[in-house]
N, C-alpha and C positions, 0 to 999 in steps of 0.2 A: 504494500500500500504506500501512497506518498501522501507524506503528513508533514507540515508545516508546526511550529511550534516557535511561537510568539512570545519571548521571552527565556532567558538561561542564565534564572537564579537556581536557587534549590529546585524546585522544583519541574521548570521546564529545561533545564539541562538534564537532568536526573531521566525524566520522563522521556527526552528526545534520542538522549544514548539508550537508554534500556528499550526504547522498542525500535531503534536502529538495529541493536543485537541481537535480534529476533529473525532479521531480512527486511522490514521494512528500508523505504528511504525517505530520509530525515533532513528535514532543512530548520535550521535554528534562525530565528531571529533576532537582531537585538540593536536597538540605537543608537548602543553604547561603543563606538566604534574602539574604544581600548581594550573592551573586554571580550570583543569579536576578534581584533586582533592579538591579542592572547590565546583565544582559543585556536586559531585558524598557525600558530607557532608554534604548537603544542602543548601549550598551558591551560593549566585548567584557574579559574579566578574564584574557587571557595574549596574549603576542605571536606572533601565526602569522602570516606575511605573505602577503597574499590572505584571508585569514579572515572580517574585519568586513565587506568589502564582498559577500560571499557570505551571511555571517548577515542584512546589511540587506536584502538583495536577497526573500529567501527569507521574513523575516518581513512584508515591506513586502505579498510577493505572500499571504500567509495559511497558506504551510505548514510556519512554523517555528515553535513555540510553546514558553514555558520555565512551569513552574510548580515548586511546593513540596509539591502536594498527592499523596501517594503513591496514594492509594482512584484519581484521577481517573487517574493515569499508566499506571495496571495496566488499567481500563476501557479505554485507549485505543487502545492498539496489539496487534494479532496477535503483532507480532512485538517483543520484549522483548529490548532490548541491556544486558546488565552492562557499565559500562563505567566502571567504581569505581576507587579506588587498591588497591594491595597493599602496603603499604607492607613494609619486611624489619620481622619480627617479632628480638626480643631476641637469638637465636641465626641471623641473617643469612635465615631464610625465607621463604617469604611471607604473610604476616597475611590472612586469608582472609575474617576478621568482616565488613569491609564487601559483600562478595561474597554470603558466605551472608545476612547481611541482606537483601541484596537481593533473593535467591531467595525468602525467604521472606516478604516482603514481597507478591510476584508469589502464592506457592501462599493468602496470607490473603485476597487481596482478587478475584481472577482467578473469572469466572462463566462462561468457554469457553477453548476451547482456546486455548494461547499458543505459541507457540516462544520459549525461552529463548535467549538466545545468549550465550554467555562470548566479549566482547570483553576482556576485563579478561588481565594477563598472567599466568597462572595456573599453579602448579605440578599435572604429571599428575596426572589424578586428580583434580582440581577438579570436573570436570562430574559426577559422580559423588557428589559432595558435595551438589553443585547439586541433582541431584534428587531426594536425597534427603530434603533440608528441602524442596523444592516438595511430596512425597510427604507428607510429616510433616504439613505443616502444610494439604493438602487432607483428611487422616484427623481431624485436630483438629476439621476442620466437616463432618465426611462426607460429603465432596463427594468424586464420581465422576467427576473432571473429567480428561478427555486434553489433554496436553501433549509436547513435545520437547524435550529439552535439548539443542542441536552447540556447538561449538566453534568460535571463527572468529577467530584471532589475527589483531593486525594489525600492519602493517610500517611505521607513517610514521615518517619522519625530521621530528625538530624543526626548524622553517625551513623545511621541500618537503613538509610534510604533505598540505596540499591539494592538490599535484600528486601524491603517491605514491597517495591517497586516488582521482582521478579518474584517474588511469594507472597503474594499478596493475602490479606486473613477475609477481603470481601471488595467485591468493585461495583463502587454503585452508578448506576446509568439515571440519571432522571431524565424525563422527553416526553413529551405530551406523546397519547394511547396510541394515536392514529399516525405515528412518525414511524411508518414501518421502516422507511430508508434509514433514518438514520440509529434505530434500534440494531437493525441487520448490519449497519457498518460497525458498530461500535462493539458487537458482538463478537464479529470475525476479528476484530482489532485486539482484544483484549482474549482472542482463543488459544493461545502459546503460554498463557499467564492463568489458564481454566481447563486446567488440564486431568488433573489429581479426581477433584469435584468441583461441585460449580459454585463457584465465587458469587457468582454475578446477581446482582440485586437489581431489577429493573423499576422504575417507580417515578411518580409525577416527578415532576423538574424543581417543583417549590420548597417538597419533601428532602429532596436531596440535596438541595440546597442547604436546607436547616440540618441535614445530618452532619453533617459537617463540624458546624458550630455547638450542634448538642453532642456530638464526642470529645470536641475537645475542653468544651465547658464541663463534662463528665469528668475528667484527668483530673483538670484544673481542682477540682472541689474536691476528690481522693484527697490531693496534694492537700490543700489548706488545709483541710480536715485532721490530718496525720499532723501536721503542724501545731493545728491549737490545739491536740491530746498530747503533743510532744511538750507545752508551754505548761500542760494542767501538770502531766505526770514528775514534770523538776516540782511544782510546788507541793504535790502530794507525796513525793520520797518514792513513785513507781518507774521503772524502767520502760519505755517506748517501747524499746527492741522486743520485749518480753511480750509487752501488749500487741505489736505486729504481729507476732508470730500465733497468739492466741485468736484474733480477729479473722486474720488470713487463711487459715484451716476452713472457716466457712466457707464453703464452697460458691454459696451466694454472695460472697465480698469478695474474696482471692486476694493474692499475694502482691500484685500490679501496682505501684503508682502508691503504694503504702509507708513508704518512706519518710521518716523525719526529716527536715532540712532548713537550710536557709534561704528559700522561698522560690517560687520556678522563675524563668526569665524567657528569651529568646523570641522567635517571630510569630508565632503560633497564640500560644496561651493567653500572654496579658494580651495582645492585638482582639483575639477574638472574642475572651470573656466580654474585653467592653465592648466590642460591634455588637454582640445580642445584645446585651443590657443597653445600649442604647435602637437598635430596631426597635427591639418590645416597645420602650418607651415611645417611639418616634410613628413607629409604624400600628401599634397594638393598642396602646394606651395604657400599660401597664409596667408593675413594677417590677421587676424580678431578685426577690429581697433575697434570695441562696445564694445569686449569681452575684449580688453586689458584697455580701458577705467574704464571699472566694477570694474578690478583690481584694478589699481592705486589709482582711486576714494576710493575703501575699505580700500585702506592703509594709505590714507593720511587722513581717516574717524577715525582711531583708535588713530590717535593722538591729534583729537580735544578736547575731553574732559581735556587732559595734556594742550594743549595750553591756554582753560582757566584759568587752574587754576595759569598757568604763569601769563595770560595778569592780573590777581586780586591780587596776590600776589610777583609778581617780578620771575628775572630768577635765583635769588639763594634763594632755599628754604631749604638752611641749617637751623635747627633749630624746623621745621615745623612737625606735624604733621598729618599726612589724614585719613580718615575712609574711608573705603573702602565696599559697600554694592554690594555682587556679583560677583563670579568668575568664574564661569561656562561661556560657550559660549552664553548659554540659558538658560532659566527656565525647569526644571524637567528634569536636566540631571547632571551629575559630570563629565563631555568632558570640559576639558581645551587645548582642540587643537586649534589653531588657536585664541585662546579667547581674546578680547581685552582689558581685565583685563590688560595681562600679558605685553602688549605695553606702558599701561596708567601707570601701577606699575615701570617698568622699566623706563620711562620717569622722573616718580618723585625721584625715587630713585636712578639716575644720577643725580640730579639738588641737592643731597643731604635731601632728603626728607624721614622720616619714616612715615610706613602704615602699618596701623592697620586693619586687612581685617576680611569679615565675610563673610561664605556661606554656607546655609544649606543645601549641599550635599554634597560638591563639596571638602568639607577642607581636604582631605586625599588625594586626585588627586593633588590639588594645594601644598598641604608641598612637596609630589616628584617633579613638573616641577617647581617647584619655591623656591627650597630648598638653593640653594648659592646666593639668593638675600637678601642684607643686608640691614638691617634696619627694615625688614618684619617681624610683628607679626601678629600672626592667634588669634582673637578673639573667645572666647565662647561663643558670640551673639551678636544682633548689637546693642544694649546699650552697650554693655564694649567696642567694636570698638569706638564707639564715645567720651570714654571718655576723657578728655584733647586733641581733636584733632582739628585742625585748621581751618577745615571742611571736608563736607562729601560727597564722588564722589556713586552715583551711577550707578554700571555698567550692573547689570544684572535684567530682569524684575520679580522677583519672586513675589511671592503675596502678602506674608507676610511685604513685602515692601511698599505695595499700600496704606496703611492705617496706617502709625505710627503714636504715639502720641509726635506731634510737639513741644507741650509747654518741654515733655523730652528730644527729641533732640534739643532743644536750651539750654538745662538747662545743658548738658552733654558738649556739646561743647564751644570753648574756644569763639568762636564769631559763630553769625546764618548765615553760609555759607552751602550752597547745590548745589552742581553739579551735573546736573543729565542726566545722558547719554541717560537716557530712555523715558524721559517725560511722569512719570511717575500723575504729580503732575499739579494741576490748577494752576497759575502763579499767576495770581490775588490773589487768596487764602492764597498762599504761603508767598506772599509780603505782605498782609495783617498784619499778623503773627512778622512782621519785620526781615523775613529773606532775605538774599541776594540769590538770586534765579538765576542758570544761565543751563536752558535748552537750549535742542538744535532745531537752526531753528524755535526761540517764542519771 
């Protein structure tokens, strides 16, 4: 099939190579002429791991191709993937410009039929939008031209994109009943990927739209939730980890997304909790008082790991030093959106604090969104972070974290302090060792 794909961030690079690697032929789009020409050099411009070796793989064989020229990308493919940002417009919703651009882009330059697809994360009611400028702007040239608009969110996790992407746990199609064509395209497109059993969830456009938004508002609330029991169980003298493991055995709760921590981050979760909570609002007339809890909850979670390190060491930390282990939002990604690095660095570094940070992706993402904070050095690994620092906050769960050699991080540091946002680490063990240990919710 030739499929066009509108966009190559996470998601429509992801989505353009993985079904390049199938035999489709794949034309990527993108405005951004540096990060076209990045890709078309052989670079890849974000960290997905497994990624590059799939994009070389797929252009080396002739069916991955990246251009800037919009007339050629709309000629090219049947099938036409949005797969643009949304960024949260002013009042937390979703900025839809790039989107409808995009449609209308497709309805100025398109000389047959096309199937549009909203990959892009979209609040209900998008596709609707969608065809409406594809409409508009076929009447502008009075052109009689058939077309489909469905709906086709997608589910990858940053870091397992390319596995979520070729194993997929469910692929939902929305399309109005009677779009047999583009049901039937979308079918055979996604049949190398429905192989085992059948993924495939077919369902109105509106539906699938809000699937989306209520999976990942689903996450979102696990997360908070494990949070404010991880805030209750330090005041109650209970262990989290303990209460995980008890909760999780239920079958109807599970093990998932159950995590204590120092609050979610990245492009997904805070973006989309507030785009529903404001739709409802805007679109519904209602309030959605679990969802705006979620929020609050994750905000007032990003500044726990700072508040201890106040209540151990006072509120003026002139003078002080912190290592800082992880800045990404998550492990196996360099997404410093939303990250709560950047809340916890900002915190010590009004209180007059310097921090010595280290992340094994992520440090070239992080010197741009965290370039005018002062006092901030980027370390060359987490031995040189720790060196003469006062202690050491862990923020992000990477692996190479999971197992340091403690007797060095006491020897490096000025006193045996660990803050550890992740609970990463045995408590007992830790304190063992005579360090001062301060996870969260243990």
């Amino acid at each position: 099939m030739k499929i066009t794909i509108i966009g190559t961030g996470y998601v429509g690079l992801v989505s353009g190579a993985c079904l390049a690697d199938v035999g489709n032929d794949v034309l990527c789009l993108d405005l951004d002429e540096k990060k076209i020409s990045t890709l078309e050099s052989g670079g890849i411009p974000i960290h997905e791991p497994g990624l590059d070796a799939i994009v070389e793989r797929n252009v080396r064989a002739g069916r991955l191709h990246f251009t800037t020229d919009v007339k050629k990308a709309v000629d090219f493919g049947t099938l036409q993937f949005i797969a643009v940002g949304t960024p949260p417009d002013e009042d937390g919703s979703a900025d839809l410009k790039y989107v409808l651009a995009a449609a209308r882009n497709i309805g100025r330059h398109m000389t047959e039929y096309k199937l549009v697809i909203d990959k892009s994360t979209v609040p209900v009611g998008t596709a609707d939008k969608v065809r409406a400028a594809l409409a508009d702007e076929l009447a502008k040239r009075g052109a009689a031209l058939p077309f489909s608009v469905v709906s086709n969110p997608e589910f990858l996790k940053e870091g397992a994109a390319v596995a979520d992407f070729a194993k997929p746990d469910r692929i939902v199609i929305g399309a109005a009943a009677d779009d047999k064509r583009g049901i039937e395209l979308m079918t055979e497109l996604y049949a190398p990927f429905n192989r085992n059993h059948d993924r495939l969830i077919v369902m109105d456009v509106r539906s699938a739209e809000l699937t989306k938004y209520a999976a990942n508002a689903m996450l979102a609330t696990r997360i908070s939730f494990m949070n404010e029991m991880a805030l209750l169980a330090e005041r109650l003298g209970a262990d989290i980890e303990a209460v995980r493991h008890g909760i999780g055995s239920d079958p109807r709760i599970g093990y998932h997304f159950l995590y204590a921590g120092c609050g979610y981050g990245g492009s997904c979760f805070p973006k989309d909790v507030q785009a529903v909570i404001r739709t409802a609002r805007q679109d519904a007339g209602m309030e959605l008082r679990v969802l705006g809890a979620v929020e609050a909850a994750n905000e007032a979670q990003k500044q726990v790991l700072s508040k201890k390190v106040v209540q151990r060491f006072g509120e003026d930390l002139a003078g002080r030093t912190f290592a800082v282990w992880g800045l990404a939002f998550k492990p196996n990604t360099d997404d410093m959106r939303e990250a709560p690095s950047r809340v916890i660095i900002r915190e010590l570094v009004a209180r007059g604090a310097r921090i010595s940070a280290y992340d094994p992706v992520a440090m070239t993402e992080a010197r741009r969104v965290l370039a005018d904070t002062p006092g901030l050095h980027f370390a060359a690994s987490p031995m040189e972070a720790l060196a003469g620092a006062d202690a050491l906050l862990i923020v992000t769960e990477w692996k190479e974290f999971r197992s340091p050699d403690f007797d060095a991080v006491v020897a490096a540091l000025k006193q045996p302090v660990i803050f550890d946002g992740r609970n990463l680490y045995d408590p007992k063990a830790v304190r063992e060792r005579g360090i001062e240990y301060f996870p969260i919710g243990r």
